[in-house]
N, C-alpha and C positions, 0 to 999 in steps of 0.2 A: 937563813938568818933567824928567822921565827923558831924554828925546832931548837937553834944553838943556846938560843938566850931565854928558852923555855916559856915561847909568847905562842898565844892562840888568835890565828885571823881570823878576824872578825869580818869581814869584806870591804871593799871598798866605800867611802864616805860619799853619800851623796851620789854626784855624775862628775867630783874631783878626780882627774885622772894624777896615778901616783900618789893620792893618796890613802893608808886603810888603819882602820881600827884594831889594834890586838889587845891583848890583857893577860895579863902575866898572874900565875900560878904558884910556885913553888922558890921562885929567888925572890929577893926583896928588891923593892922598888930602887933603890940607891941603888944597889950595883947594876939594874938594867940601865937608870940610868946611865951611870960610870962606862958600860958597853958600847952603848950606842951613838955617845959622845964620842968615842974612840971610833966607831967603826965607818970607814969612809965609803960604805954604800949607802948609811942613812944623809942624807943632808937636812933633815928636820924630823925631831919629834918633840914631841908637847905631852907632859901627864895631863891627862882630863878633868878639869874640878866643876864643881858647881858654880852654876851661874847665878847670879842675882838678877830676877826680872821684873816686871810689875805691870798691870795692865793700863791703857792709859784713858784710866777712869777717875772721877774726881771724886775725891775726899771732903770732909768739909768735920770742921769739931761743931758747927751750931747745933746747938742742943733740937732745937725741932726743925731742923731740913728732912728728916724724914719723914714727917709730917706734910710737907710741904708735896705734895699731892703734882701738883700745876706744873712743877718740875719735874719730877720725876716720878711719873703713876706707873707703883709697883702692884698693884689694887687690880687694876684696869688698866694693862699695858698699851701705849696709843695714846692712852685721855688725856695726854698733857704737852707743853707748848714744845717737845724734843731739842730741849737744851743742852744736851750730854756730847755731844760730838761740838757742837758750835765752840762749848769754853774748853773742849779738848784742845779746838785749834788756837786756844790764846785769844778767842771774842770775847771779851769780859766786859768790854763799851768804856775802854780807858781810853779819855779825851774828850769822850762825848758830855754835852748839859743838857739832864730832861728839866723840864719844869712843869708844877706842880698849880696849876691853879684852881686854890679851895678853899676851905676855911684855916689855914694856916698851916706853917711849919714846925714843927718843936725840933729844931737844929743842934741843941742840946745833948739829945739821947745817945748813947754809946753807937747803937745800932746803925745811926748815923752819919754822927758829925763831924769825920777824916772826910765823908764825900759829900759833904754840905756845900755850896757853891754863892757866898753870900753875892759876890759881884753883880747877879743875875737874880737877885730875893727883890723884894716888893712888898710892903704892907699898903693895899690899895687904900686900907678904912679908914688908917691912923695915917697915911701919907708918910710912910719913913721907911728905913731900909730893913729894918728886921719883921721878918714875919711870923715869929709865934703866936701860938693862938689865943684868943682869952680865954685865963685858967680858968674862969670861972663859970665855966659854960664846958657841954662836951665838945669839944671841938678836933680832936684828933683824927677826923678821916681821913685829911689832908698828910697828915703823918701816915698813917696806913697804906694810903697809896704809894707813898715815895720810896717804904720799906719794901714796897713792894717792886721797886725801883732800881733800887742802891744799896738795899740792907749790906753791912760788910760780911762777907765771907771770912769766915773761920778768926772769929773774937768770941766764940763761946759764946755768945746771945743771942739767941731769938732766934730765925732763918739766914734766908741769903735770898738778896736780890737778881732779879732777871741780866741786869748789867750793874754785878755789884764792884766794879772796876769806873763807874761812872759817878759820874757829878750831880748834886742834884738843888734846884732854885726852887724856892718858896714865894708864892704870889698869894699872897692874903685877901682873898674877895669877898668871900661868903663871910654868914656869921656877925653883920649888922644893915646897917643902909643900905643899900645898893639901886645906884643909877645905870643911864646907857652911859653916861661919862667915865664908868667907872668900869664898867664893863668893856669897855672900849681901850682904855690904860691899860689892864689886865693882859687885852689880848695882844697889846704891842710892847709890852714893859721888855725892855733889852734882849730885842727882838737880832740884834745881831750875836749874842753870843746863845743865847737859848735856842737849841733847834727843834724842838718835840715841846707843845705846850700839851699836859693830859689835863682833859676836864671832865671828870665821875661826878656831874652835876647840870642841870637842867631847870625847865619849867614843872609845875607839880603834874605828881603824876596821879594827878585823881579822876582819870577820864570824862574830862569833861572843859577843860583847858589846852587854849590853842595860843601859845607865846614862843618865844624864840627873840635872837638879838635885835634889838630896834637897829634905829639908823648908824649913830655912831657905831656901835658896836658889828655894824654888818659893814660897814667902812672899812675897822680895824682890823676885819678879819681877811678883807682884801687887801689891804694893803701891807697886811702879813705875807701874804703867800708871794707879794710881787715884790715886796721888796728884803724882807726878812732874811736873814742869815747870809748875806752880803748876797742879796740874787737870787738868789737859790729857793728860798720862798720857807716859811714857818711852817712847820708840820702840827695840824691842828688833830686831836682825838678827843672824843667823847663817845660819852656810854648811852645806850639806847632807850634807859630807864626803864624803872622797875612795877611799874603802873599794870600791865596784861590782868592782873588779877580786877583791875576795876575796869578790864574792856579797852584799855588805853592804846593806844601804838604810839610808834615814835614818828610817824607820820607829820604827826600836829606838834613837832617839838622844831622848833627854828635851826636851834643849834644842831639837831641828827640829821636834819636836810638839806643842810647848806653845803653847796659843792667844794667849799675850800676847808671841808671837815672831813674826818672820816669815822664813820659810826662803829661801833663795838658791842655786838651781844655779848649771849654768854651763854654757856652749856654748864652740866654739871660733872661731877667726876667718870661718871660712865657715858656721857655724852649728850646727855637729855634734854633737854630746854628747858629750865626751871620754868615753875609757872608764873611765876613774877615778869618775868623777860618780855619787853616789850618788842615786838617785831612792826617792819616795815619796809619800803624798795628800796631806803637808803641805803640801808643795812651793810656793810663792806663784810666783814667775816666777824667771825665769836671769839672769845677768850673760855677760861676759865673760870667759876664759881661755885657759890654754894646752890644746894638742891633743895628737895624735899627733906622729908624724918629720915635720918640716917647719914646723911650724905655731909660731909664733911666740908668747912667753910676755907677759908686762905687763911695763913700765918700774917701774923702782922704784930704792930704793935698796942698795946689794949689801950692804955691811954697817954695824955700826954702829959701826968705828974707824975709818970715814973719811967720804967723799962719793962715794965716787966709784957710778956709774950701774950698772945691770943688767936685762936684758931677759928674764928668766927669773920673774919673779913669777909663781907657776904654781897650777894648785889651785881647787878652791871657796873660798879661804883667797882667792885675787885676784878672787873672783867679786863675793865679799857685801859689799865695802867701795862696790861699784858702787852697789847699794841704797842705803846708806845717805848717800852722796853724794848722788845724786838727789833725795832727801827732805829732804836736809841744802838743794834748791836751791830746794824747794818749799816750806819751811816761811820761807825769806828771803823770801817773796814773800804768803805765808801762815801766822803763824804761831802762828793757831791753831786749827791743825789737829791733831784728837785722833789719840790711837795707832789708834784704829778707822779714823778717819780714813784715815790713812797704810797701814794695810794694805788696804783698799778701795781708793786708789789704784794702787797696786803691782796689784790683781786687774785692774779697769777698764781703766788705760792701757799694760798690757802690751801687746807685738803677737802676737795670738796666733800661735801654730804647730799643725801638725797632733798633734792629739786628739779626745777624746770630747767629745761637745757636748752638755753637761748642761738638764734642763728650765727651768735660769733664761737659757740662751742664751749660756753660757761653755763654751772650748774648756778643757780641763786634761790633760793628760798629767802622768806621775809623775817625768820627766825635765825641763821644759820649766814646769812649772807652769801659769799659764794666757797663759804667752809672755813674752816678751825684754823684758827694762827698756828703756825708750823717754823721755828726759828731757823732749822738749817734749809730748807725749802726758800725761805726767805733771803737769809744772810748769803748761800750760794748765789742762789739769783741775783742777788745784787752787786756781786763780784766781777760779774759778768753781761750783766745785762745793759744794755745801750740806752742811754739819758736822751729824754723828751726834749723835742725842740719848744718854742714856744707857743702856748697856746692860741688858741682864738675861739673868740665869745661871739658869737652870732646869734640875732633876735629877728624876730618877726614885728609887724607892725599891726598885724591883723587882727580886731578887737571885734567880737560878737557880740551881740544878744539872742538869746535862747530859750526859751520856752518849750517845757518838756508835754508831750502828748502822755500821759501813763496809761500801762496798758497791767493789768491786774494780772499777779501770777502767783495762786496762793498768798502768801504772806508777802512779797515782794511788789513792790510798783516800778516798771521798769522802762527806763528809757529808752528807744529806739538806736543798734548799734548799726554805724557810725554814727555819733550826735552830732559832729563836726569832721570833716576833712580840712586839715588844717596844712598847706603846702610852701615849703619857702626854699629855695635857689643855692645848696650847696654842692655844687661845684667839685670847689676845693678840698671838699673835706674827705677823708681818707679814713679818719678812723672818729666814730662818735662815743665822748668819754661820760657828758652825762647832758640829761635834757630835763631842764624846768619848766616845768608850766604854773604860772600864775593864774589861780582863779578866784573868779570874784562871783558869790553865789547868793541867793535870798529864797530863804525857806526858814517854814515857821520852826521846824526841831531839827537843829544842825546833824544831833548825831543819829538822825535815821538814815542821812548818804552815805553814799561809799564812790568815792571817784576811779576811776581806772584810765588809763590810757594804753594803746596799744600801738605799737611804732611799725614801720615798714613789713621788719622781718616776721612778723608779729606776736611779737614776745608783748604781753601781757601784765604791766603792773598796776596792782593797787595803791593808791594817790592815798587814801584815807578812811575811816570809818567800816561799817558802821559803830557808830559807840553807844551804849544805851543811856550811861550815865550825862550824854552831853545835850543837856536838853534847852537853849540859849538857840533864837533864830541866828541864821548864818549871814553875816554880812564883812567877812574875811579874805583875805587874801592869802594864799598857803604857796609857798616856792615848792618843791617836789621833784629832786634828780631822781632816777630810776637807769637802769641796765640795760642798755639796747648800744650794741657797740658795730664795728663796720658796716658801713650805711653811707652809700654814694648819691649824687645826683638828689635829684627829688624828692623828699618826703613828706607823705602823708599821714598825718597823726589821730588817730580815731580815740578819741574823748568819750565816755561812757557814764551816766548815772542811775546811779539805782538807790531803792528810796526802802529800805526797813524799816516795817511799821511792829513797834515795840510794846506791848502792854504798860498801859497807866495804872503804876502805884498809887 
């Protein structure tokens, strides 16, 4: 058949049996076909053309997504949050509401406002629904963040958002007065449609200040997570602050130690730890930011009387919106998943970095947490991963006084380890998610301690200090979660002080 109609076999296709490739030489294509139409040995052929195919990689017309680093580091392959397969799969965070609370929203902007979400806005200062910021003040971090959030994909402006398929509410807090009352509003304002509150904001960070949410405010943040988003509980983030350069940690920050939070460093495009970054045992994993000379800041928008772009988004301020993007893409895919939930993932599907490798088999460093936000790491995991039953809060009743022997060591004055053996009756408990210890301490220069605690398995955290700038006698009380997880029966908790003596300016 091949020789008659002047076709060359090409062999067999593939491991199709019956069927094979030829290619024809010398007759023209119309009469082979005309032949083989006729001849009743063939019962198919096909002329071969080109196909049309395309990889399935995403496109985008924003003018600076290439820029945009955090998503896609072309620079430093790795250094960034691996979003390229997640929105392959259609994870874009359509349905989902993050919310934004800062110094306002400018809901206005192109770059925003098809995913603007007023139902779920709040101006806590002015008491009213709309939250823009006052123009006449710099106010747009809060804008910064949300683009960082929702920006629209492919409208030729600016970047593109972590879940730019999502929604996004404006909670106007910063930027005048501010009470615990108000603070406290903030942190429950339409707490059932809002599931991701991001807050790139804190106490100052001038190493030497120890604040966090007062009363109401540590209320509303419990009562977020227990009742919030019909059950399911509020998902709380914030950023670790940007203080290390004055000595600071986020230790002595209320809001990075609060267990119904979860804390957000931040690294730089090659993976670094800026030196800004404040580290501590809270710490859950890192986002993305700016570094030293050279290193390139986040896409955002510059300010909030116009549109126009900026590449300077800098800080754990541009870290922590990474978070809650992420969660804002897993809860589109999953949603419902509890706030225990969501900080279990954050632990799990980080990638770790080098740290201590605690008795449950997690790395955790006080800079890095237990490693770099990872979107498909994350968003799989949570496709499949089995929702937390209900928690439980168990406390001790046990209340010391203590007096330290010091024993001189070099520059250090050191307390005798164990300070305390500290023992209480859990039984029931199966897996341990975080443990606070309250302490109440009096010394004439707060920031020459450095507290530690070390748990059963004896994983090792630093509680606080020492700070050189914090020079105010101590008579505070500091909460303190740290990482010590699978822990049966019994435990004894060895409490440690040590005393850095600082030179006087």
């Amino acid at each position: 058949l091949a020789a008659s109609e002047s076709l060359t076999n090409m062999g067999q296709i593939g491991d199709l049996p019956g069927y094979y490739l030829f290619t024809c030489s010398n007759k023209g294509e119309e009469d082979i076909s005309q032949a083989l139409a006729h001849n009743p040995a063939v019962t198919w052929f096909e002329e071969q053309g080109m196909l049309g195919r395309s990889k399935r990689s995403l496109t985008f017309n924003d003018p600076k997504y290439s820029k945009q680093w955090h998503l896609h580091n072309m620079r430093t392959p790795g250094m960034d949050l691996n979003l390229q397969d997640v929105w392959a799969q259609g994870v874009t965070g359509r349905g989902v509401v993050l919310a934004v609370i800062d110094d306002g929203l400018q809901h206005s902007l192109a770059e925003i406002q098809d995913n603007y979400f007023p139902e779920g806005s709040w101006d806590v200062l002015d008491e009213d629904p709309d939250p823009s910021p006052d123009q006449g003040k710099d106010n747009g971090h809060g804008t910064r963040c949300a683009c960082e959030l929702v920006a629209l994909a492919n409208n030729s402006i600016c970047g593109v958002g972590i879940a730019f398929d999502g929604r996004v509410s404006g909670v106007r807090l910063l930027g005048g007065r501010l009470t615990d009352h108000m603070e406290a509003t903030a942190f429950g304002k339409h707490n059932q449609m809002n599931q991701v509150y991001s807050c790139s904001w804190g106490p100052d960070d001038d190493g030497k200040t120890i604040d966090g949410p007062r009363t109401l405010g540590q209320a509303a943040l419990r009562r977020g997570v227990l009742v919030g988003r019909g059950g399911w509980g509020s998902i709380y983030i914030v950023a670790s602050g940007n203080g290390a350069r004055n000595g600071d940690d986020c230790n002595f920050d209320g809001y990075a130690n609060s267990i119904y939070t979860a804390t957000i460093g931040a690294v730089d495009e090659c993976g670094t730890v800026p030196d800004y970054a404040e580290p501590c045992s809270s710490l859950l994993a890192a986002g993305f930011s700016s570094g030293g000379p050279g290193k390139r800041g986040i896409v955002g928008i510059a300010c909030v009387l116009g549109s126009g772009c900026t590449e300077g988004h800098s800080g754990t301020s541009a870290a922590a919106p990474h978070a809650t993007g992420l969660l804002g893409l897993a809860l589109g895919v999953r949603p419902c998943l509890g706030w225990r939930d969501a900080q279990n993932l954050l632990v799990y599907t980080a990638r770790p970095v080098v740290g201590d490798l605690n008795a449950a088999g997690f790395t955790h460093n006080p800079f890095h947490g237990f490693g770099l936000l990872d979107a498909w790491r994350l968003v799989t995991t949570a496709l499949v991963s089995n929702t937390l039953h209900s928690g439980m809060f168990l406390g001790s009743s046990i209340h010391c006084s203590l007096t330290c022997n010091h024993q001189k060591q070099n520059d250090v004055r050191c307390c005798p380890d164990p300070l305390l053996a500290v023992s209480a009756p859990l039984d029931l408990l199966y897996t341990l998610e975080h443990v606070t210890i309250s302490v109440r301490l009096a010394h004439g220069r707060r920031g020459n301690l450095r507290l530690s605690l070390r748990c059963p398995s004896g994983t090792v955290s630093h509680l606080g200090g020492p700070r050189p700038l914090d020079v105010p006698s101590i008579s505070n009380q500091m909460s303190v979660p740290f990482p010590c997880t699978y822990i049966r029966h019994l435990t004894v908790w060895h409490p440690a002080l040590l005393e850095k003596k600082f030179p006087v300016a």
